[in-house]
Phi, psi and omega in degrees: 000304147346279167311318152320285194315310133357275174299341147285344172277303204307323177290307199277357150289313182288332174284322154310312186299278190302332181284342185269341163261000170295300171309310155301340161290299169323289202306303171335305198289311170330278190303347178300297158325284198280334177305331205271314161334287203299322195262345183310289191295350186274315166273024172256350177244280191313341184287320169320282173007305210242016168267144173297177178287293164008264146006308162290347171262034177251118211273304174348324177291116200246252175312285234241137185249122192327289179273068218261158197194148198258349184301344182284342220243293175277032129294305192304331185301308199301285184317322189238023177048051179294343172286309183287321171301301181351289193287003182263328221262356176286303206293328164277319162307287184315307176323308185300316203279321162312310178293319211268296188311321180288326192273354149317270185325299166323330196244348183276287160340286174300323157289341189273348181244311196266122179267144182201160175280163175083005167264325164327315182277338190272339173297338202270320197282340159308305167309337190286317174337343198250349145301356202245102189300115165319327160308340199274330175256029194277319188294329188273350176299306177302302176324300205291335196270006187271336192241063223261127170208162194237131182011068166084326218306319172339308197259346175296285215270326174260350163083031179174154150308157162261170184240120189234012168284108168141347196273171146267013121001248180312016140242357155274312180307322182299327220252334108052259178274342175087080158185033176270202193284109147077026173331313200286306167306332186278318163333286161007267136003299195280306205281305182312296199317286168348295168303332155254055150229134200309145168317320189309317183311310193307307175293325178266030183239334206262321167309333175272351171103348171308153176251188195297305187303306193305304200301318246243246209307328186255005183246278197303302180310272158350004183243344197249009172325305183288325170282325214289307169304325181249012138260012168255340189267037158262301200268012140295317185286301166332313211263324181278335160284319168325125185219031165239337150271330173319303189295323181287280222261333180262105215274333189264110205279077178274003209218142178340282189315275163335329195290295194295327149335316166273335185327310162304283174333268190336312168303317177282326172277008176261327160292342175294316175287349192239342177268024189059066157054019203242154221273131185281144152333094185274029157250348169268012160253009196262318145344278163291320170291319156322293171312278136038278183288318168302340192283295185301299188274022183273302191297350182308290170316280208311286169347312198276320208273348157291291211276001210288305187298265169331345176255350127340255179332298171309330214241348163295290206312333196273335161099359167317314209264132169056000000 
């Protein structure tokens, strides 16, 4: 009976065992899978990047480039003013990304704490927004900001609207009043988090004479680190890849997005202008539009690889993730 016994812990010890390396195989090859997807075109743009033109007609050149060389980095810097774009589109992603994050946090915060009638309802319309194609508002949207005056008083004290089209104007007011890109969700975002942190801290803040706003700015916020990171590098990230209110209120390619829409004319008519008009090469302008596209998302990355750990965290507690 002993030895039965023996031999049956032992098969069901080797059967945990392949089923715990089946699963570890599978769970490999998956991550594996999807990492090589996700990084396959990103490394495929650094290699281009850093090849001479040579090289793209070398069939031997695979990865690692014959010829390595920076001049593609400084066409692009030349062709497309890449600096001066840089320093517009940091500067606007960031505005937007403060503004959009405080008036988020305020409307996340007040559902998740203030009971009223009508907030179930007014949280499911908040929630529909993100369901709700921007195309559907463009014309009254472009409208309201071509022709932007608040309940007459504009056109009462200066005798005309103002035109806030070409401008950043209409994504700091959007982002603001809480109508910028993907509001609803952070509102979202904001509202889980909040709820799991317990009420007591609050009630002993209230108990000490603090008030809603005092509890609010010296308890929550300091508590809310991981969500306050990953909705600000969500609505940084959103707003620097957006390119459909760009294009709508900004007619001038000052910003990442805009830029990269034109890129190719810009490359080509900046290469027209420095060979004497004569036609560029499309695989050395095909070249150059890689860089270009590596140029726009290196800050992204380098950014993501700081917030990485908080944005994490935030996407268990908030309840996003499964």
């Amino acid at each position: 009976m002993k030895t039965l016994m023996e031999r049956l812990a032992t098969m069901h010890f080797w059967e945990q065992k392949i089923k715990n390396w089946v699963w570890i195989i599978i769970r490999t090859v998956l991550i594996c899978g999807i990492s090589f997807v996700i990084l396959y075109p990103i490394m495929t743009k650094v290699s281009i990047a850093f090849k001479d033109q040579i090289d793209m007609y070398d069939s031997t050149v695979l990865w690692i480039p014959k010829h390595f060389t920076l001049d593609n980095f400084k066409l692009v810097f030349s062709a497309l003013n890449y600096t001066e774009v840089l320093i517009s589109t940091i500067l606007l992603s960031g505005g937007v990304m403060l503004l959009q994050t405080f008036s988020c946090m305020l409307a996340g915060y007040g559902f998740s704490r203030i009971k009223f009638r009508g907030s179930g309802i007014l949280f499911a319309f908040v929630i529909f927004t993100i369901v709700v194609p921007p195309q559907t508002i463009m014309i009254p949207t472009y409208l309201q900001y071509k022709n932007f005056d608040v309940l007459g008083l504009i056109s009462l004290m200066s005798g005309q609207s103002w035109n806030l089209i070409n401008t950043y104007w209409p994504f700091l007011i959007s982002s603001v009043l809480g109508m910028g890109l993907k509001t609803g969700l952070f509102v979202f975002i904001f509202r889980q988090f909040f709820r799991g942190i317990p009420r007591e801290m609050e009630e002993a803040a209230f108990v000490d004479g603090a008030g809603t706003f005092t509890t609010f700015i010296r308890i929550i916020v300091p508590n809310a680190v991981p969500a306050l990171v990953s909705v600000m590098l969500f609505s940084f990230v959103w707003q620097w890849n957006d390119s459909f209110f760009t294009s709508l209120f900004l007619t001038d390619p000052s910003v990442m997005s805009s830029m990269m829409a034109s890129a190719g004319a810009q490359i080509l008519n900046y290469i027209g202008i420095q060979s004497g008009g004569a036609t560029a090469d499309p695989l050395y302008l095909s070249l150059i539009q890689n860089t270009s596209v590596l140029l726009a998302i290196l800050p992204l990355i380098v950014m993501y690889l700081f917030v990485q750990r908080h944005f994490v965290e935030s996407m268990e507690r908030s309840g996003i993730v499964g």
